[in-house]
N, C-alpha and C positions, 0 to 999 in steps of 0.2 A: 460251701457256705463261707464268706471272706470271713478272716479273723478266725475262724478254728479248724484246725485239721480234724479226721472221722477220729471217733471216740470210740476205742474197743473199750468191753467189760473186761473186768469191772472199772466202772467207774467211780472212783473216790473222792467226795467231795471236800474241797482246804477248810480246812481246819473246824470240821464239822467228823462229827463218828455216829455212823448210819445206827448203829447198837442201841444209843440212846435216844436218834432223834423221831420224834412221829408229827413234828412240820415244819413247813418250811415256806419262805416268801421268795418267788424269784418274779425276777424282774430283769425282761428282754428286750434288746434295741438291734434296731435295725431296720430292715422292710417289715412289722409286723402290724402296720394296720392296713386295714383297707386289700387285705391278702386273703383272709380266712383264717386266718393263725388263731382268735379266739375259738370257733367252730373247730380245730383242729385239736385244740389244746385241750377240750370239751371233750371228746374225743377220746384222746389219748387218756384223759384221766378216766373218765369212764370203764375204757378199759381194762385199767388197773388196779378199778377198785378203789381211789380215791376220793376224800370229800373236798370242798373247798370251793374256791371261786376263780375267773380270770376276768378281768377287767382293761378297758384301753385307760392309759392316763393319759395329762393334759401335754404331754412331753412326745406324744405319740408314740410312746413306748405303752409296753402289756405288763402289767403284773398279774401274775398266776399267785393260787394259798392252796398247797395242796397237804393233806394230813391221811395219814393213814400207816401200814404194814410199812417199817423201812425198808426192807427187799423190794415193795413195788413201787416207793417213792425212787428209789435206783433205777428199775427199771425205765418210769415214769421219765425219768430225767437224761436217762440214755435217746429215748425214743425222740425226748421234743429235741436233743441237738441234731442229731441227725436221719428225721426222717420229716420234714417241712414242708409244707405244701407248693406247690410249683411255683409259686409267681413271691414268697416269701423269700429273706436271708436274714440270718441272725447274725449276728457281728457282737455283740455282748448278752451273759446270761449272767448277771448278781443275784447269789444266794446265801442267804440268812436265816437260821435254825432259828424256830418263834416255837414256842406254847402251843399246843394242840385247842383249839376252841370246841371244838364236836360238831363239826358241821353235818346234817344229816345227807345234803345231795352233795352233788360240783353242781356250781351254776355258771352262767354270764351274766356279770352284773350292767347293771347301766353305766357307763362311761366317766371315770372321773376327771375333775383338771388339775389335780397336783400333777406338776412339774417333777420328777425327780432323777430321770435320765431322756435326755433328746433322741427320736429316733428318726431314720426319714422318711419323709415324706414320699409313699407311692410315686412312682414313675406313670405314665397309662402304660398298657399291657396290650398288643395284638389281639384279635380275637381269637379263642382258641377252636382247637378240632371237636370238643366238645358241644359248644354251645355253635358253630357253626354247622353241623351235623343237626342240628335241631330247627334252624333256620331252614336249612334247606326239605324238612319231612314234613309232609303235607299231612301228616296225621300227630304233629305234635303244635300244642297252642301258642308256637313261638313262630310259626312258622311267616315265612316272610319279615320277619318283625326287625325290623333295619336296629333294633337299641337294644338286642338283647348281650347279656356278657353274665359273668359268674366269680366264684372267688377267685378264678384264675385268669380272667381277663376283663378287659373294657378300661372306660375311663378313670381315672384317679386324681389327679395332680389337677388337672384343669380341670375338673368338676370341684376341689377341695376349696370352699371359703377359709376355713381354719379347722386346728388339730381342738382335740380329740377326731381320728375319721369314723365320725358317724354321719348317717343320711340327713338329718337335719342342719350338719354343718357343711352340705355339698349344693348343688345346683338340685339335686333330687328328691330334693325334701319340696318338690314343685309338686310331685308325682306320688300323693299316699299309696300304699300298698294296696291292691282288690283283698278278694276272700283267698284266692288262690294262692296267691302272691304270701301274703301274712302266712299260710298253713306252711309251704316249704320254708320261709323266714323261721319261723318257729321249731320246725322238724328237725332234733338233731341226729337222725337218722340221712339225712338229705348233704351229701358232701358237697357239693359245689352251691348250695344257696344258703344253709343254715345259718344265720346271723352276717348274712351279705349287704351290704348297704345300697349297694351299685342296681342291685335285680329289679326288674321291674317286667310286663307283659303289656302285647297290645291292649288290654282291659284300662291296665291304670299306669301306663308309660308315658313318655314325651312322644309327638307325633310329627309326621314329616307331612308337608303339604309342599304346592307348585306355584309360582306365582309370576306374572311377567316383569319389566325394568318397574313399572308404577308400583309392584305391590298387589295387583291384581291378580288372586286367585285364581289359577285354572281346573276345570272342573275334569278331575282326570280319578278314573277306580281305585289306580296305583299307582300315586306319584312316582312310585322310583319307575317304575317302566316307563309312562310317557316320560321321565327325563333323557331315558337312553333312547328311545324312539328318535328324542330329537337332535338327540346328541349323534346319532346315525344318521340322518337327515342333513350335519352339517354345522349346528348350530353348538353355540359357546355357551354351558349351563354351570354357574357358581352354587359349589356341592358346598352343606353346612355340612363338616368334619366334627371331630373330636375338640381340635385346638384351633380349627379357625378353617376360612374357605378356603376352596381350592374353585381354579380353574380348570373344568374339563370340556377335554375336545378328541375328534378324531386326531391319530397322530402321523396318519397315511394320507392324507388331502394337504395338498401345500396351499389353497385357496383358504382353509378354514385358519394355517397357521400364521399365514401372508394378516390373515386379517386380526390376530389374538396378538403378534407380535404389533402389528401398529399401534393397536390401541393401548396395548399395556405398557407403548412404547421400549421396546425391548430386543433392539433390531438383533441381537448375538445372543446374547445370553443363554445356554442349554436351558430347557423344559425337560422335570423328572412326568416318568414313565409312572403309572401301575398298570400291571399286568392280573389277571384274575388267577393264575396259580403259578409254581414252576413249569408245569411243562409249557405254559405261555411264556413267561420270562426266556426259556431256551430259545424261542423260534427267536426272540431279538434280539439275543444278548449270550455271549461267552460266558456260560452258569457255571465255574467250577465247583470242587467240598465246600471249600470255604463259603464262597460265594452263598450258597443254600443256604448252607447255618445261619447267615447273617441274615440274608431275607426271610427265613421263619423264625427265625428268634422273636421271643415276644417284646423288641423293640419296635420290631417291622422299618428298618431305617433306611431312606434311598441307598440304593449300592450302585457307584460308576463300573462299571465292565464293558469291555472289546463289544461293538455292538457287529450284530449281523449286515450286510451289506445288501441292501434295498429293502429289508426289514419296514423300517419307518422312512419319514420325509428327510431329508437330509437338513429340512429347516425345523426339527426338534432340535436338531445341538449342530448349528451351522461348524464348519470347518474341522471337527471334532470326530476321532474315531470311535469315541467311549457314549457309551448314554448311560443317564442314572434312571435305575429301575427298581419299583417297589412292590409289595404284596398287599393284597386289602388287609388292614387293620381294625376294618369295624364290618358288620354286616351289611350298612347301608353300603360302602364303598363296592362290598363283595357283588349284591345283589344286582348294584348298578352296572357292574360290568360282564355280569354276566350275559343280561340283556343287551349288549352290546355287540355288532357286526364283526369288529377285531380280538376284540375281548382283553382289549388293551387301550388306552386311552393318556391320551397330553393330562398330568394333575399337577398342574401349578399353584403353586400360593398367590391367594385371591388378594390382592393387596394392588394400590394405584405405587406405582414408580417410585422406590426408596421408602416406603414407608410400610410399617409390622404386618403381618398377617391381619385381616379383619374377622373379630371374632361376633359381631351384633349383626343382625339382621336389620336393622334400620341402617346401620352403616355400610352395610355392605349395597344397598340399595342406591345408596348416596353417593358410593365412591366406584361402584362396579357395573352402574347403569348403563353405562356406553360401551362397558368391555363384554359383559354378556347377555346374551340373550333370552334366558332364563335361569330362575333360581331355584336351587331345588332345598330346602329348608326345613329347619327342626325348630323346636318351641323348645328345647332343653337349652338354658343358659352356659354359656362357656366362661367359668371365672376365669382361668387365667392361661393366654394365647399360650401356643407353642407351634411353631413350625417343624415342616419335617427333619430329622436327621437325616446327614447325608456320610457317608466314609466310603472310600476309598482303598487298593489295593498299592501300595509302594514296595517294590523290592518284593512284593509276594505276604506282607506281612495287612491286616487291615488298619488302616488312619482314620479316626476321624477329620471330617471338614467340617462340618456343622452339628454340634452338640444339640440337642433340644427333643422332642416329642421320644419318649420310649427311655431316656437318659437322666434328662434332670428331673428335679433335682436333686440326683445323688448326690452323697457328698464324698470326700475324701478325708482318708485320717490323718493329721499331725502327728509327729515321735512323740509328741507329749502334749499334755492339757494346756492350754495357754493363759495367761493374766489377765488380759481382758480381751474382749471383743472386738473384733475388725470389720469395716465396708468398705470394699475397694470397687470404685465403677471403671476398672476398664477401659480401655482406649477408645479409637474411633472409629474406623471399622472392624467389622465384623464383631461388635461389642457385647458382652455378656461383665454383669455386675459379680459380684461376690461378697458373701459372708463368714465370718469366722466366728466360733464359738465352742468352749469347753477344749474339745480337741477333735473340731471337724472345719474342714470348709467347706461349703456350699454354694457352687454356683449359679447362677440362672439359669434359666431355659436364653437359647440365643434370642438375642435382640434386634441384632442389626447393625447399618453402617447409622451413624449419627449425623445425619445428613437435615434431618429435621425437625422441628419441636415434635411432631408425632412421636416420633422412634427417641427423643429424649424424656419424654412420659413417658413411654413405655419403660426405658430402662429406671426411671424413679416408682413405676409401681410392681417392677419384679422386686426391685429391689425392697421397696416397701413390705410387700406378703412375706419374704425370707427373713425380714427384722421383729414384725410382728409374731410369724410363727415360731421361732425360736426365740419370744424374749429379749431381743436384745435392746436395751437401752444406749439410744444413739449418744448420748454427753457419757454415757463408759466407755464408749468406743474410738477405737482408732482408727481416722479413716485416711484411704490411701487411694495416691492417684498415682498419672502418666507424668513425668518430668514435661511434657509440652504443654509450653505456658497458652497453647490457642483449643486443646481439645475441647468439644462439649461436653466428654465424660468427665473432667475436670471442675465444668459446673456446678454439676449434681456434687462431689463432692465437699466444693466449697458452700453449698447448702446447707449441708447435713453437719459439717465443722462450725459453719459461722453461728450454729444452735447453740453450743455448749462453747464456745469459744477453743476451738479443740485443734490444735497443728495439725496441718496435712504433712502425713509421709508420702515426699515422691519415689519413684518406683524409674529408673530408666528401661525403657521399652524392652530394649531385647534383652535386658539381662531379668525384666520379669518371663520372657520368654523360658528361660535356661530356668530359673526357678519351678516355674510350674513343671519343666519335667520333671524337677529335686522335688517336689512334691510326691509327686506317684512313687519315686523309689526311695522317700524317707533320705536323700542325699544331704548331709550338712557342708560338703564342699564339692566341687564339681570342675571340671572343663567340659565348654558348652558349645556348639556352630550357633548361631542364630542369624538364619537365611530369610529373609521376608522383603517385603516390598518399601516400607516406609515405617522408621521411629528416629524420634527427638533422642540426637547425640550430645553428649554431654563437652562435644567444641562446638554447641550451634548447626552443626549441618547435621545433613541425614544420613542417618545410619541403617544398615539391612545387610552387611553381609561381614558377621564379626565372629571373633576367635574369642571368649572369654574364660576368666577364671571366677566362679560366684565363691562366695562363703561369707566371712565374715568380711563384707566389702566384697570391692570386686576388681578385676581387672581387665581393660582390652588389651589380648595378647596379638591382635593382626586382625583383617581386614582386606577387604576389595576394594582396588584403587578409586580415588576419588573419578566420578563424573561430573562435570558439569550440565545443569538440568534450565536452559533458558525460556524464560517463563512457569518458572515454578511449576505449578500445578500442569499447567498445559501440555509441560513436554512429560509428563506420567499417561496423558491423553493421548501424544504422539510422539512417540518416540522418534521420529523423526525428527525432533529437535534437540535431542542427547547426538545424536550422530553430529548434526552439525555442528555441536556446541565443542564437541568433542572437536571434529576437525578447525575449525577455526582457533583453538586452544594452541594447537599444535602447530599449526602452519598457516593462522591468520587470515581475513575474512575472504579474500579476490579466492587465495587457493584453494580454501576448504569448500568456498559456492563450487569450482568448478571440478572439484573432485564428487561432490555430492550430487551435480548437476548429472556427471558423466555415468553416475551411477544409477541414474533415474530416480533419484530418492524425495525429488519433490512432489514427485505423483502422490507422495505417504501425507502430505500435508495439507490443511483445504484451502490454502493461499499459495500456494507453489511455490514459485521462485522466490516472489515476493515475501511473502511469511519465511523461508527458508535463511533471505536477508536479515529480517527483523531477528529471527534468533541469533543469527551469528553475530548481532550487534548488540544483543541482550547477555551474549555469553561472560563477558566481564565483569560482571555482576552476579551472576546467576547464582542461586545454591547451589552448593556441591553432593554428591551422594555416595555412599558405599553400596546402596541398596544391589543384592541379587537380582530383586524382584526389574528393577528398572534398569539394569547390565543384558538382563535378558531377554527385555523386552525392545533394549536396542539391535542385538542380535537378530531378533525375530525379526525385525525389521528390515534389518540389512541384508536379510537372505531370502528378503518375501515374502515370510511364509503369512504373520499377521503385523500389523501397524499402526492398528487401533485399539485404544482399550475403553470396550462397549461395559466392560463389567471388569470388575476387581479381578487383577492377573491374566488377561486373554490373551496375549502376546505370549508371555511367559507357558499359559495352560498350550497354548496351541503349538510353540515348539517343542516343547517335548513330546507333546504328542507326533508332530512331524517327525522329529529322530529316532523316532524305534525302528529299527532295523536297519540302522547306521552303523557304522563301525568307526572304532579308534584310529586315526589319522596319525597322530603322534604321541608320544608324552610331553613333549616341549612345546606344542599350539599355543600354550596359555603358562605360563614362568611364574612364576615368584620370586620375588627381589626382598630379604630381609622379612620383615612381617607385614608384607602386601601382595597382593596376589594382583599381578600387571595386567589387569581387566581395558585397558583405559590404552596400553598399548595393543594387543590384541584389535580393540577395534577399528585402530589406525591401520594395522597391518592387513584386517579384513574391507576395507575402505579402499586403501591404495591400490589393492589384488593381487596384493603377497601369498597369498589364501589359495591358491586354485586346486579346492579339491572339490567333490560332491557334494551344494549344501547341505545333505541329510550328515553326510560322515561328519561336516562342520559342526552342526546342530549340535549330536551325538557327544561328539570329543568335547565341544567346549563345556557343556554341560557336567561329564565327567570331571574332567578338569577342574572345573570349579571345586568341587565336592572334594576333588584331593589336595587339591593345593591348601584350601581349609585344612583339612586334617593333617596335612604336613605340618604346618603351623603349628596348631595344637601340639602333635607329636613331639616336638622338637621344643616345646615348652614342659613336655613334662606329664602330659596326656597321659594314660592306660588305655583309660576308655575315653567316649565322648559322648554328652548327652544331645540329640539335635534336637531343635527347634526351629519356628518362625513358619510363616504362609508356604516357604518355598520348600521345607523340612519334607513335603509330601513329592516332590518330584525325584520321580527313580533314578536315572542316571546322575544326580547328583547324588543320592545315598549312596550308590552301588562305590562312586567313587570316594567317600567317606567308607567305606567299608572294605577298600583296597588295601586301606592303609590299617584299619583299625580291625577286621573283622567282622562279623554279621552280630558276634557275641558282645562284645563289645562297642557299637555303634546302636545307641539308646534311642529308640523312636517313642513317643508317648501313646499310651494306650486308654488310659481315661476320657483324656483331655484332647480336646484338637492342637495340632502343633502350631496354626496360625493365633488369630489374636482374638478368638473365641476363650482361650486359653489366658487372656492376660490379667484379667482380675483376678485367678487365683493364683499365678505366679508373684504378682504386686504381693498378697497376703502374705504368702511363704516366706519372700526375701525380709518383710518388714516383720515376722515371724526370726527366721535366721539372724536377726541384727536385733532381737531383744525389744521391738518396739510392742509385741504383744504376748 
């Protein structure tokens, strides 16, 4: 349970003496609504022989009144710290000696809304072994029933309109209870349903029906079978999930994915997997311990792993030896795949190109009418989207990539309770908002790249549900942005300020990065790496690959040599215009065309020679960059491996993936001169064909290389340890090489939090937390 270590007896309550006391008020925060934690608490005092009540407040915290024997109020209060029901965690228990009232039972009261400690908000939960065991037995009344879950699993967060979590404040207050239903609600003999909000039966649940691109019903016994009927047949069927659609398809037919990649326009980009158990997940996928735990935890969160070789189509995760693989997290997902010829299936996020997950049914018919061919659909409302989680293994250890479904939103503790209120939205890709309040911050469920008014609604109405649910009043608040004066997360901020006439605190990008790790480990000073692809530096050019010092202020202690980036944005699309920009920098336009010519490197561009000119004529001008993310993406380039970037880092994702099973070349490949790491030479020297080794060993070492030559820097400033961040924070050979210099112990990866820019509205909080602004 975070926040307390196990509680042997006896246990002594401060400044309370059990001799005299016979009641007491306590009041628990944390996961306890929407868990069974009242039912359990029920329970437990029953037990023990106790009167009294327990109740949700308006704070989504529980107060319990319990009176009775002080030895079994002892015991009573040993039990609820450390014996919780699965899918609960307690994080605070306040208690206060009161006056015995005489209560003749314990009850559960009806739900009150005083405020008087925040707690959070349910994550959704996996389905469990329980209630999936019942789905599957043809002589229990749940059987087939795609919605059933219990106090220990199903929906939460996306079903919650607002706190108190009772059913009337969820999407399920659509669905009254039957007779059956109300008797175990009632029963508190009944452990997994006794005062459950979530339960419901085929009698008086939400129901799934079939319908084609119009909307037209098909008349089918059991929709979820004819879906996989057809979905075995070939065809593209948009599943209504938990937090939003998915695209599912065969993932063994290159015809079926030739045609889901066109239309979803998405010619690279990997498609996550579910598989219908682990021993399916084995057949495609390198399952290690780890590995498991994270796939049955009740997150259920994509996991990228070593995929098997002829397993799936090679156009699930083109150029790519990893694929993300996940486990059904609801009955519908489970049932549908079981009816399935692989028993594994393409589940994509049902969304048209850049823009959030679609959670409506009318929307999704509007926007996914051309990508599938049937929809397989629920009448249960999804308040508020969430995409799947996705993490990753680095160095051996698991990263998040994508925070959201099974995750948020938890929050994280501050060292201390804060003075006022914080909103901070975030950068531009991969954007999640954040809140601060008392002494929590709370992120959103991921949002997105901010690419369009869709996905910037989106991020003004996560953020909106986290403002309302906790009370915050936006004219007390401080709200905080990205130092870049063009981001869209920057908007929403100056919205929310220009209410109350309120300063924006700016935040610079990667030292929100270094922050949000100081977050998780409670750091008030730090030295950070912060390796990513693109943030607004504080001399105007772009920064991504920096040595810092956070605390009170900050400092860049070093850096990856500057590139030149001609045509801005374009050359992040094709790195083949970092190369040129690079060589023309160095030895001028005629030399550098026919260095880059000789190298075949205009093939990388869709104007060839031509365009190849136009950069080297742009380079004089160009922004400059530090960025790893776009260092490595000219690398990747220059070696062949990738040269496009179809999605955020594929250049960068696909060479490291190329160099495993590379080996170190040198230690001197890649130098440091003072507090710069000579990136910018390197490429000239990989250009001219000073270089002639293996390019896998090239890959391999530079990458390494990188990693150390940061931490050299660092070191040699004053280092111990180092906390890393940014997009690129998740690539192994570059930790391994941060960990040359620092050790495994001492080289800090985030665990919470993703270490790209999913992460940066609550590093923005922190630093402007650390600097006294809240």
């Amino acid at each position: 349970m975070p926040g307390f270590s196990k509680i042997e007896k006896p246990f002594l309550l401060p400044m309370c003496r059990l001799s005299t006391m016979q009641a007491l008020r306590v009041r628990v925060a944390g996961i306890v609504q929407g868990v069974g934690f009242r039912p359990h608490v029920y329970r437990l005092a029953v037990r023990h022989g106790l009167k009294g009540y327990v109740l949700n407040l308006g704070g989504s915290e529980v107060e319990i009144w319990v009176e009775g024997d002080p030895k079994q109020i002892e015991d009573f209060l040993y039990d609820l710290k450390n014996k919780t029901p699965r899918s609960a965690e307690i994080e605070e228990i306040h208690i206060q000696a009161e006056a015995p009232k005489g209560y003749k039972d314990f009850i559960i009261l009806k739900s009150g809304t005083t405020i008087t400690k925040l707690s959070m908000i349910p994550p959704d939960f996996g389905i469990c072994e329980e209630c999936l065991r019942e789905v599957l037995d043809p002589s229990s009344r749940w059987y087939r029933y795609p919605f059933h879950s219990c106090a220990w699993c199903g929906p939460r967060f996306t079903v919650i309109e607002k706190i108190p979590y009772d059913r009337e404040n969820t999407s399920m207050r659509d669905f009254p209870l039957c007779e059956e239903c109300q008797k175990e609600y009632r029963d508190p003999n009944n452990l997994r349903r006794f005062h459950i909000q979530g339960i419901s039966c085929p009698k008086c649940g939400p129901k799934v029906f079939l319908v084609d691109p119009t909307g037209k019903q098909l008349e089918a016994e059991d929709p979820i079978r004819e879906a996989a009927r057809l979905i075995n047949e070939g065809y593209i069927v948009a599943v209504k999930g938990i937090g939003g659609f998915h695209l599912a398809c065969l993932a063994t037919e290159d015809s079926v994915l030739e045609k889901l990649r066109r239309h979803k326009k998405r010619p690279t980009k990997p498609f996550a997997l579910m598989a219908l158990s682990l021993e399916v997940a084995e057949k495609i996928a390198e399952v290690d311990d780890s590995a498991r735990e994270l796939l049955t935890s009740p997150a259920r969160p994509i996991v990228i792993l070593p995929r098997k070789p002829g397993a799936v189509s090679e156009l699930v995760a083109p150029n790519l030896k990893t694929v993300g693989v996940m486990l059904p997290y609801t009955a519908l997902h489970y049932l549908l795949l079981m009816d399935t010829r692989d028993k594994f299936l393409v589940m994509t996020s049902g969304n048209e190109s850049g823009e959030p997950i679609i959670k409506d049914n009318d929307e999704a018919l509007r926007k996914l009418g051309k990508v599938a061919d049937y929809f397989l659909m629920h009448n249960r409302r999804i308040v508020n989207r969430a995409d799947d989680s996705v993490v990753r293994f680095t160095d051996g250890e698991p990263v998040m990539i994508r925070r959201s479904r099974g995750y948020a939103p938890r929050w994280i503790i501050l060292p201390r309770s804060i003075k006022s209120p914080a909103i901070a939205t975030g950068a531009f890709l991969m954007n999640t908002g954040s809140v601060a309040v008392e002494k929590y911050v709370i992120p959103t469920q991921h949002i997105g790249d901010l690419e369009n008014l869709e996905t910037l609604e989106f991020l003004r109405e996560a953020l909106s549900f986290l403002i309302k649910t906790y009370g915050i009043k936006e004219c007390d608040a401080i709200v905080v942005t990205d130092k870049h004066p063009a981001y869209p997360s920057r908007l929403v901020a100056e919205e929310i300020a220009s209410k109350c006439s309120n300063n924006l605190v700016e935040v610079q990008h990667h030292v929100a990065h270094v922050s949000a790790v100081m977050l998780e480990t409670a750091s008030t000073e730090e030295y950070g790496i912060a390796i990513d692809g693109v943030g607004y530096g504080d001399d105007g050019q772009i920064w991504g690959g920096e040595v810092l010092y956070v605390g009170q202020g900050y400092e860049r202690l070093g850096h990856l040599d500057y590139l030149p980036m001609p045509g801005g944005d374009m050359a992040t699309v094709y790195p083949a215009r970092i190369l040129i920009g690079t060589l023309t920098r160095a030895l001028g336009e005629e030399e550098a065309l026919k260095i880059f010519q000789s190298n075949g490197l205009q093939r990388y561009l869709p104007g060839g020679l031509s365009e190849a000119r136009l950069a080297a004529r742009q380079t004089s001008g160009s922004p400059m960059s530090s960025s790893a993310g776009r260092f490595l993406d000219a690398v990747s380039t220059a070696l062949g491996v990738s040269w496009k970037r179809n999605y955020e880092g594929e250049p960068a994702i696909t060479l490291e993936e190329y160099s495993y099973g590379g080996n170190i070349i040198s230690d001197s490949l890649l130098d440091a001169e003072g507090d710069t790491v000579k990136t910018y030479d390197f490429l000239l020297k990989l250009l001219q064909g000073e270089l002639r080794h293996s390019p896998r060993d090239l890959a391999y070492t530079v990458q390494f290389l990188l990693g150390k030559r940061l931490a050299e820097i660092a070191r040699e400033k004053g280092a111990k340890k180092i906390l890393v961040s940014g997009g690129a924070a998740v690539n192994t050979p570059i930790v391994k090489g941060i960990r040359a210099i620092f050790g495994k112990e001492n080289t800090i990866l985030p665990k919470k939090l993703p270490p790209g820019d999913n992460s940066i509205s609550a590093g923005q909080i922190y630093y402007a937390y650390l600097q006294g602004y809240i």
